[in-house]
TORKOLRO-491184 format. One record per atom (N, C-alpha, C): y, x, z; residue in three letters. Coordinates in steps of 0.05 Angstrom, whole numbers, plus 5000, padded with zeros to 4 digits. Each point is the difference from the previous one (the first is absolute). Example, Ala and Ser with C-alpha at 12.3 -4.5 7.8 and 13.67 -1.06 7.14 Angstrom:
! TORKOLRO-491184
488652645156Ala/502449825000Ala/502450185000Ala/502149934986Ser/502450165001Ser/502249855014Ser/
END
This chain:
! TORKOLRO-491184
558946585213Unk/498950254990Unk/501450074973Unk/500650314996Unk/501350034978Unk/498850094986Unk/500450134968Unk/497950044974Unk/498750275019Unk/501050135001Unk/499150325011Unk/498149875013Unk/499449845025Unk/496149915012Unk/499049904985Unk/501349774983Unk/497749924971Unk/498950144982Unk/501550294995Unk/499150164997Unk/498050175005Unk/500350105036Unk/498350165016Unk/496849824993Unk/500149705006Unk/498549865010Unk/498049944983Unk/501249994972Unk/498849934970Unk/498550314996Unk/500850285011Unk/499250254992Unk/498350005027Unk/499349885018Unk/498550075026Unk/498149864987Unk/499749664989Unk/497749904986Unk/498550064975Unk/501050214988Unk/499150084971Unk/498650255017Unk/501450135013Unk/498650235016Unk/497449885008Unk/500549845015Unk/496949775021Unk/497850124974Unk/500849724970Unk/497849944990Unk/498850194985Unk/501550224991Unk/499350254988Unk/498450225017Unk/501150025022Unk/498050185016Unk/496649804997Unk/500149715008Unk/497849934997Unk/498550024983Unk/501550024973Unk/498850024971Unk/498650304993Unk/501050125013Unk/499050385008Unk/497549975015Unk/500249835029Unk/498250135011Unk/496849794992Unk/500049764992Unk/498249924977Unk/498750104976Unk/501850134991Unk/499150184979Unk/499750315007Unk/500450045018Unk/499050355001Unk/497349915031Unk/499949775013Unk/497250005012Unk/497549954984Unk/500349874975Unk/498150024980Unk/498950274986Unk/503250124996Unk/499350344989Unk/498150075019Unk/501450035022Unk/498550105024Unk/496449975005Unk/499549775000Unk/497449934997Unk/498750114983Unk/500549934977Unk/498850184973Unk/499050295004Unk/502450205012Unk/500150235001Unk/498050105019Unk/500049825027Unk/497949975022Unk/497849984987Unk/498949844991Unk/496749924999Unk/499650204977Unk/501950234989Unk/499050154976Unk/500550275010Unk/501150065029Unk/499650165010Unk/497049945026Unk/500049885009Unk/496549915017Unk/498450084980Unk/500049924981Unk/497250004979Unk/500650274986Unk/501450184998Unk/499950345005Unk/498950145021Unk/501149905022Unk/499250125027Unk/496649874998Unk/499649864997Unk/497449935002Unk/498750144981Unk/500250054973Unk/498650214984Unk/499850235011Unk/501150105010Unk/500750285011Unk/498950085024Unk/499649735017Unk/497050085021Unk/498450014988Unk/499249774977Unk/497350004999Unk/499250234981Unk/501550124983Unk/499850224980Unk/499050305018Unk/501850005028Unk/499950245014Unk/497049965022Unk/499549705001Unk/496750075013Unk/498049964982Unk/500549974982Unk/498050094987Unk/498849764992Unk/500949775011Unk/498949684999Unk/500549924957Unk/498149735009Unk/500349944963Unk/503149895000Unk/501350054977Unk/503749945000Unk/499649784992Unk/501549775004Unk/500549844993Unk/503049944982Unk/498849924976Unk/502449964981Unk/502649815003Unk/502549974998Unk/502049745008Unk/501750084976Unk/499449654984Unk/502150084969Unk/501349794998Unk/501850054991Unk/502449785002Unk/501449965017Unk/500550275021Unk/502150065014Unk/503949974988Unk/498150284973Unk/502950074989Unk/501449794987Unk/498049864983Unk/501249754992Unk/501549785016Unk/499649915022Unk/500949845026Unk/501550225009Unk/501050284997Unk/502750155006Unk/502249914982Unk/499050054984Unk/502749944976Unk/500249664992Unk/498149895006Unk/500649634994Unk/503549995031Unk/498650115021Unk/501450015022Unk/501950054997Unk/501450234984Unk/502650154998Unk/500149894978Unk/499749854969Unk/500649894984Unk/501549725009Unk/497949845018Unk/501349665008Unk/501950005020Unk/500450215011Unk/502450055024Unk/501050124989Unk/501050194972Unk/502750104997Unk/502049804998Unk/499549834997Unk/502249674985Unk/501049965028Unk/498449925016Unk/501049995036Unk/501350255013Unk/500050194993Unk/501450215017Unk/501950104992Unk/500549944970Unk/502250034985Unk/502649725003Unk/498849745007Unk/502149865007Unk/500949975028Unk/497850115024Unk/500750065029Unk/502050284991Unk/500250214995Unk/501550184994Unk/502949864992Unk/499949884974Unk/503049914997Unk/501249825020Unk/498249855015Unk/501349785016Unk/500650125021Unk/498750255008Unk/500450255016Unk/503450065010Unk/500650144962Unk/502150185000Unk/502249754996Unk/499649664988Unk/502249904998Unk/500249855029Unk/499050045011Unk/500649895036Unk/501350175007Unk/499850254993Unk/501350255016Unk/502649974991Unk/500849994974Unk/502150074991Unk/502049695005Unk/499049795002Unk/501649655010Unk/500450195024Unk/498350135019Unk/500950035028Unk/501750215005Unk/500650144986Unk/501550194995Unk/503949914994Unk/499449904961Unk/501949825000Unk/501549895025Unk/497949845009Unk/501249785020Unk/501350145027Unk/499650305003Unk/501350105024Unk/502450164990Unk/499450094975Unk/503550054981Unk/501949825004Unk/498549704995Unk/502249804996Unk/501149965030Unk/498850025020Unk/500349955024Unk/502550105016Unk/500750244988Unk/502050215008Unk/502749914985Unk/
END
């Protein structure tokens, strides 16, 4: 094998662990965003029949803890993102 696949191969595994690092940290966003959109939708029946509303606090706070403790994780899945791309890239320049 020559540098150009140690290359590809080293930018195919930074790719791997970085996409994983994304999709760990944006299924947590995700959750967050979910259970604080339910607990709207649920005010919003109960507001429109007329039923007693039930209060839910500390949604917003568990939004932003969410998007605060996962920016560190989606910011290093992102770089390990673009430097996999660019080893795999490299490595098909060199190839020619």
């Amino acid at each position: 094998m020559n540098f150009s696949t140690y290359l590809n191969f080293i930018g195919l595994t930074i790719n791997i662990i970085g996409s994983i690092f994304l999709a760990i940290s944006l299924n947590k966003i995700i959750k967050a965003y979910n259970s604080s959109i339910t607990a709207l939708e649920h005010f919003k029946d109960t507001l429109l029949s007329g039923k007693d509303v039930l209060s839910f606090t500390g949604l917003d706070m568990q939004r932003k803890n969410a998007l605060h403790n996962n920016k560190t994780l989606t910011q290093i899945g992102l770089v390990m993102l673009i430097l996999g791309f660019v080893l795999q890239l490299v490595g098909i320049l060199l190839n020619k």
